[in-house]
PADO-524606 format. One record per atom (N, C-alpha, C, O): residue in one letter; atom name; y negated, z, x negated. Coordinates in steps of 0.05 Angstrom, whole numbers, plus 5000, padded with zeros to 4 digits. Layout:
{"a","CA",{Y,Z,X}}
...
END
This chain:
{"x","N",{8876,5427,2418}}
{"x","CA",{8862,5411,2437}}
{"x","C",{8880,5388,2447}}
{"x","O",{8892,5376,2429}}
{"x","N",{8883,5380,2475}}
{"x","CA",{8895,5350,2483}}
{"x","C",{8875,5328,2482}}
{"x","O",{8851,5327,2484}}
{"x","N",{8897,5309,2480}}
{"x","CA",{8882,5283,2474}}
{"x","C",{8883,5274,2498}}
{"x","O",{8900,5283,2513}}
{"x","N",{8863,5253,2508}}
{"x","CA",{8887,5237,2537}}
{"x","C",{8872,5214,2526}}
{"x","O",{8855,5207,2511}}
{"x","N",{8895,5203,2550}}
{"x","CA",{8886,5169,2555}}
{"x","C",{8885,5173,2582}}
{"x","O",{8893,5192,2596}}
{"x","N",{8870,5148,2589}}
{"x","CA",{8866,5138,2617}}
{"x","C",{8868,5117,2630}}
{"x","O",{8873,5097,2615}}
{"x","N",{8867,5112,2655}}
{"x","CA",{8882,5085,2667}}
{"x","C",{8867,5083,2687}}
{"x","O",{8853,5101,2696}}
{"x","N",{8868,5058,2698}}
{"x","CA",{8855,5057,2726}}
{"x","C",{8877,5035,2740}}
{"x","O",{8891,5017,2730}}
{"x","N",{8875,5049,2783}}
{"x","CA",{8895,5027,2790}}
{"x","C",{8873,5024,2809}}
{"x","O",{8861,5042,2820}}
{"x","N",{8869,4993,2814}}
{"x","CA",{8849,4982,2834}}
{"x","C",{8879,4965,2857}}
{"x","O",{8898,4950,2851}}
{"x","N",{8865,4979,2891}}
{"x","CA",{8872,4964,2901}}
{"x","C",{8842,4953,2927}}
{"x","O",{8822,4961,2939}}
{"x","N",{8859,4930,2921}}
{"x","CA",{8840,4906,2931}}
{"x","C",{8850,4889,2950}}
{"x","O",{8866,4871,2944}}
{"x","N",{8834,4893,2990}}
{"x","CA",{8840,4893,3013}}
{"x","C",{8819,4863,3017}}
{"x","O",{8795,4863,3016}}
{"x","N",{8828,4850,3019}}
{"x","CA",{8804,4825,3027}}
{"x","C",{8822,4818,3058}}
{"x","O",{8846,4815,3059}}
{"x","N",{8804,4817,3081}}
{"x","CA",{8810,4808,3104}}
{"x","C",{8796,4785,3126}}
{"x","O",{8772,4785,3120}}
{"x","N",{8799,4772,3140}}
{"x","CA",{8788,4758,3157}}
{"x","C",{8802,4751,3182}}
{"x","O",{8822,4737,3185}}
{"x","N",{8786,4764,3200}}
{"x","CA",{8798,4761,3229}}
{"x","C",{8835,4783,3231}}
{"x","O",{8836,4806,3222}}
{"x","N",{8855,4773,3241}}
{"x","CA",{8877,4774,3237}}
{"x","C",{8893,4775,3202}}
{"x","O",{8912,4789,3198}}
{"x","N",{8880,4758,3180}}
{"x","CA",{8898,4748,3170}}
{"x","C",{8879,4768,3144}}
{"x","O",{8855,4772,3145}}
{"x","N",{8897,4780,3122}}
{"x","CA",{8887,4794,3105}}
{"x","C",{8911,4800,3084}}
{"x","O",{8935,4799,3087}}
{"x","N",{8894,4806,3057}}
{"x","CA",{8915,4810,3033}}
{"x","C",{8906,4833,3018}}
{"x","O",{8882,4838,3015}}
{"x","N",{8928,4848,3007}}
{"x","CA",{8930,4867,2999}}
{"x","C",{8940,4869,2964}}
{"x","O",{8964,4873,2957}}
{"x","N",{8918,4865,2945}}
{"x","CA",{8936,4870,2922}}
{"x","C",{8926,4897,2899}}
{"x","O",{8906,4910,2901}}
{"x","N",{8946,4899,2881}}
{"x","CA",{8941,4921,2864}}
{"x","C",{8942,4916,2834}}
{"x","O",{8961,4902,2826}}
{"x","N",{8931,4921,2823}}
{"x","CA",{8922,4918,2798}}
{"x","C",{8919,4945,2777}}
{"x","O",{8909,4966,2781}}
{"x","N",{8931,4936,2757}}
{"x","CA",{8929,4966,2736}}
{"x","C",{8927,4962,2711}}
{"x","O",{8942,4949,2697}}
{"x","N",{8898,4983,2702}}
{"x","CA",{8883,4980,2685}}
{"x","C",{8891,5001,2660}}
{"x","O",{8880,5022,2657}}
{"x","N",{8920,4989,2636}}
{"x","CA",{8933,5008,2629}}
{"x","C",{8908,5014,2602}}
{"x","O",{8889,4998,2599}}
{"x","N",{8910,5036,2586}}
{"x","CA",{8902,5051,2559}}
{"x","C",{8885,5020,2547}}
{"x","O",{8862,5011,2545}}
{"x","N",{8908,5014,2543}}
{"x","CA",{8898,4983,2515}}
{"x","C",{8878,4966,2523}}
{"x","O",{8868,4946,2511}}
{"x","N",{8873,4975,2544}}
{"x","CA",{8858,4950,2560}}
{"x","C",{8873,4921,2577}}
{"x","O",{8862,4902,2588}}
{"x","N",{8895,4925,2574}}
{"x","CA",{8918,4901,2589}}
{"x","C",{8910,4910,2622}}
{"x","O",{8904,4932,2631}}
{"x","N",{8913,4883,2637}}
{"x","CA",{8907,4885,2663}}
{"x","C",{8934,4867,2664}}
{"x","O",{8942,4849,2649}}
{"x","N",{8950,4881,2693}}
{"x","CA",{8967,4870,2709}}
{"x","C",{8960,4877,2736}}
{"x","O",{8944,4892,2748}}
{"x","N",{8984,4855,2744}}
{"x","CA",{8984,4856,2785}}
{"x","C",{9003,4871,2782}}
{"x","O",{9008,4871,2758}}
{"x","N",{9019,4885,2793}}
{"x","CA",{9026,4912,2801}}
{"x","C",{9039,4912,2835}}
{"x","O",{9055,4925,2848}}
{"x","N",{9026,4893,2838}}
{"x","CA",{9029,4892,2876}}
{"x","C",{9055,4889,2881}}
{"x","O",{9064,4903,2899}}
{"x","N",{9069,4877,2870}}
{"x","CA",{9103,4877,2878}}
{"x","C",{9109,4904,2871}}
{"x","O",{9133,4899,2865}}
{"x","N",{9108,4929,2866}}
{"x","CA",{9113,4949,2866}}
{"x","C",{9118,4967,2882}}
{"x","O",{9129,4989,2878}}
{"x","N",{9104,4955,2908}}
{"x","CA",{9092,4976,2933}}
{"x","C",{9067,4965,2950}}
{"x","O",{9047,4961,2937}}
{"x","N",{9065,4962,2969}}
{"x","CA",{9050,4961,2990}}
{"x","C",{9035,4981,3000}}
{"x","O",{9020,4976,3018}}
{"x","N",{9037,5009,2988}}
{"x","CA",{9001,5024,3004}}
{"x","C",{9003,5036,2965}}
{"x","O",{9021,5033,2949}}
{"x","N",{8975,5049,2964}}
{"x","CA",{8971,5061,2937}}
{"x","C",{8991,5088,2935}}
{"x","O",{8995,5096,2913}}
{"x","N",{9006,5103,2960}}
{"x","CA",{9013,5132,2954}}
{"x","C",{9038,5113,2938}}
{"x","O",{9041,5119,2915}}
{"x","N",{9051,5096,2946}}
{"x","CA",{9078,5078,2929}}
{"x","C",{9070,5075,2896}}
{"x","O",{9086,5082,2879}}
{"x","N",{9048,5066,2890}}
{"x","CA",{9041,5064,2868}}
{"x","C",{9039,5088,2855}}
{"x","O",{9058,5096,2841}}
{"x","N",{9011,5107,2861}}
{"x","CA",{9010,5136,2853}}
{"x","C",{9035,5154,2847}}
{"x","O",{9039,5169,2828}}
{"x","N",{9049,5149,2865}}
{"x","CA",{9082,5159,2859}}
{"x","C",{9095,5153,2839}}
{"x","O",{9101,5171,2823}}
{"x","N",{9102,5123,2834}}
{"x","CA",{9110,5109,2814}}
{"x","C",{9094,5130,2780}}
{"x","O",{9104,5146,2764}}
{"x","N",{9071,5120,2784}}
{"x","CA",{9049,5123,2757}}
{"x","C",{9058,5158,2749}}
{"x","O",{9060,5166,2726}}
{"x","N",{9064,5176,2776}}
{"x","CA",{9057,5197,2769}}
{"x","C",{9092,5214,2760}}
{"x","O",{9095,5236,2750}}
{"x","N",{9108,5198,2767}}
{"x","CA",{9137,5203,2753}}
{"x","C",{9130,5205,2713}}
{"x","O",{9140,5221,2697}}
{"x","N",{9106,5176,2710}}
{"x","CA",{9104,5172,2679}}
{"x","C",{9083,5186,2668}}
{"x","O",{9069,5181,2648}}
{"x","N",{9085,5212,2690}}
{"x","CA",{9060,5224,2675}}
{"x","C",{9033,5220,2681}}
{"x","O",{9017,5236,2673}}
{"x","N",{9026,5203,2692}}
{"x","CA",{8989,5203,2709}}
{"x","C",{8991,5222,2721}}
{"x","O",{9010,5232,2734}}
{"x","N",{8961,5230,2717}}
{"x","CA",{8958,5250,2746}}
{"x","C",{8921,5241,2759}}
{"x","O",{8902,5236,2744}}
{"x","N",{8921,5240,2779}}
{"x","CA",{8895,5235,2800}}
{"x","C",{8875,5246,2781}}
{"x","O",{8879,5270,2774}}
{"x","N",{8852,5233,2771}}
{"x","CA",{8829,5250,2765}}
{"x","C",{8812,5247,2784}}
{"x","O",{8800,5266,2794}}
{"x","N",{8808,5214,2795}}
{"x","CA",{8787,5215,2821}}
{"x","C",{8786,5192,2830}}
{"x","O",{8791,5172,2816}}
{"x","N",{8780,5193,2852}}
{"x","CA",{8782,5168,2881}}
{"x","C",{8759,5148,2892}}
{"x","O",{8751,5159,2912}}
{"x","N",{8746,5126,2888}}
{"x","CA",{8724,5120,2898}}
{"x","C",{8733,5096,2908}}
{"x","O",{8753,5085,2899}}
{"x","N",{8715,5083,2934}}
{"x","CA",{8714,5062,2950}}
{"x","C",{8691,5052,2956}}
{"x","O",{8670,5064,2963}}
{"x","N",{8694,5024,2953}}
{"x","CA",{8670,5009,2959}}
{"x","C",{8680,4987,2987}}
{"x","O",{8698,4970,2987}}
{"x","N",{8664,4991,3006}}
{"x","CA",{8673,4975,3034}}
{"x","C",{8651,4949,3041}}
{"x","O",{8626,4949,3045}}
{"x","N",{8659,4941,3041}}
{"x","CA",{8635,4909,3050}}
{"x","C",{8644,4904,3074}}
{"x","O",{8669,4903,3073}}
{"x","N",{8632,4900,3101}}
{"x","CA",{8636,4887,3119}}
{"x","C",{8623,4870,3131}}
{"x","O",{8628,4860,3153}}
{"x","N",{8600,4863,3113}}
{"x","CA",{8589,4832,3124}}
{"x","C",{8592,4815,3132}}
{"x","O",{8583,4808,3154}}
{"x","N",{8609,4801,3114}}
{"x","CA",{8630,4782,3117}}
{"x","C",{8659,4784,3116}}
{"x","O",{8669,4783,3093}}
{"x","N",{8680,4789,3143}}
{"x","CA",{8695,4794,3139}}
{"x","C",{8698,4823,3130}}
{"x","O",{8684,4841,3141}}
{"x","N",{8717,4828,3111}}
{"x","CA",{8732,4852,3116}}
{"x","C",{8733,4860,3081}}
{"x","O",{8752,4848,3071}}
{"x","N",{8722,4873,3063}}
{"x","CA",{8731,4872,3032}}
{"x","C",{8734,4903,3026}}
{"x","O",{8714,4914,3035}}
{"x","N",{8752,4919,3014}}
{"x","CA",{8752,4944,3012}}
{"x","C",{8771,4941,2978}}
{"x","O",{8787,4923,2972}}
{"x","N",{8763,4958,2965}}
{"x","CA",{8769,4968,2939}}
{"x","C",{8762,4994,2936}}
{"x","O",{8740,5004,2942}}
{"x","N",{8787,5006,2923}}
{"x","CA",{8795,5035,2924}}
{"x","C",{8797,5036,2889}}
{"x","O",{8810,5021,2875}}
{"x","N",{8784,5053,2880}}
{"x","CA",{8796,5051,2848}}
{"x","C",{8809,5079,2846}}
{"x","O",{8801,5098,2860}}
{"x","N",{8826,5081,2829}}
{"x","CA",{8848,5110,2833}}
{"x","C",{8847,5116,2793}}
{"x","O",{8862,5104,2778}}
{"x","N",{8827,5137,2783}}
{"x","CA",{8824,5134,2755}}
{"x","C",{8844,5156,2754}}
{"x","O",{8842,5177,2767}}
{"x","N",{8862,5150,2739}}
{"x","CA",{8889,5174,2721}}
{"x","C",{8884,5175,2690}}
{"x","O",{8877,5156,2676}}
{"x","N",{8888,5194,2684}}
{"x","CA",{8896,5212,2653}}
{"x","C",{8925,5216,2652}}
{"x","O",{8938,5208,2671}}
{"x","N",{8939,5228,2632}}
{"x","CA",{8959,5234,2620}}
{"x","C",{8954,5245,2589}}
{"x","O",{8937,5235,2574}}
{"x","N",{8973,5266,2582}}
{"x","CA",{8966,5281,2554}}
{"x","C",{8972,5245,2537}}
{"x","O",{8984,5226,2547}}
{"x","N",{8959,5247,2511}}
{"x","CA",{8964,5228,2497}}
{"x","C",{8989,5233,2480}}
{"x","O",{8995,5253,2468}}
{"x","N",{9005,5206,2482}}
{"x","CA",{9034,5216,2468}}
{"x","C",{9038,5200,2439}}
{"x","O",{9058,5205,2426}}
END
């Protein structure tokens, strides 16, 4: 039987008018949270990265607010065999 672990990478779009930020965050095994964002600027940069070390895509979800302004979060959940 395989074991896995899992990860999550959140990226997180907050905008207003013209002016907006883009960062990424990753939710490794242990529970450690880092920014990630100097790594790459869209998620396929990241996904790429993660998936050289073995992640692979389990599944994709987005939550969009446009009430106020502009707020979008993408969460990207990965596995990998446990090593």
């Amino acid at each position: 039987m395989v074991a896995w672990e899992y990860a999550l990478l959140v990226r997180r779009y907050q905008g207003q008018g013209r002016n907006f930020h883009v960062s990424f965050v990753w939710y490794a095994p242990d529970g450690s949270r880092t920014d990630v964002t100097a790594y790459g600027d869209t998620a396929i940069a990241h996904l790429n990265r993660v998936g050289r070390e073995g992640w692979e895509l389990v599944s994709a979800a987005e939550d969009v607010n446009n009430v106020q302004g502009s707020t979008e979060v993408h969460r990207y959940h990965l596995k990998r065999p446990l090593r």
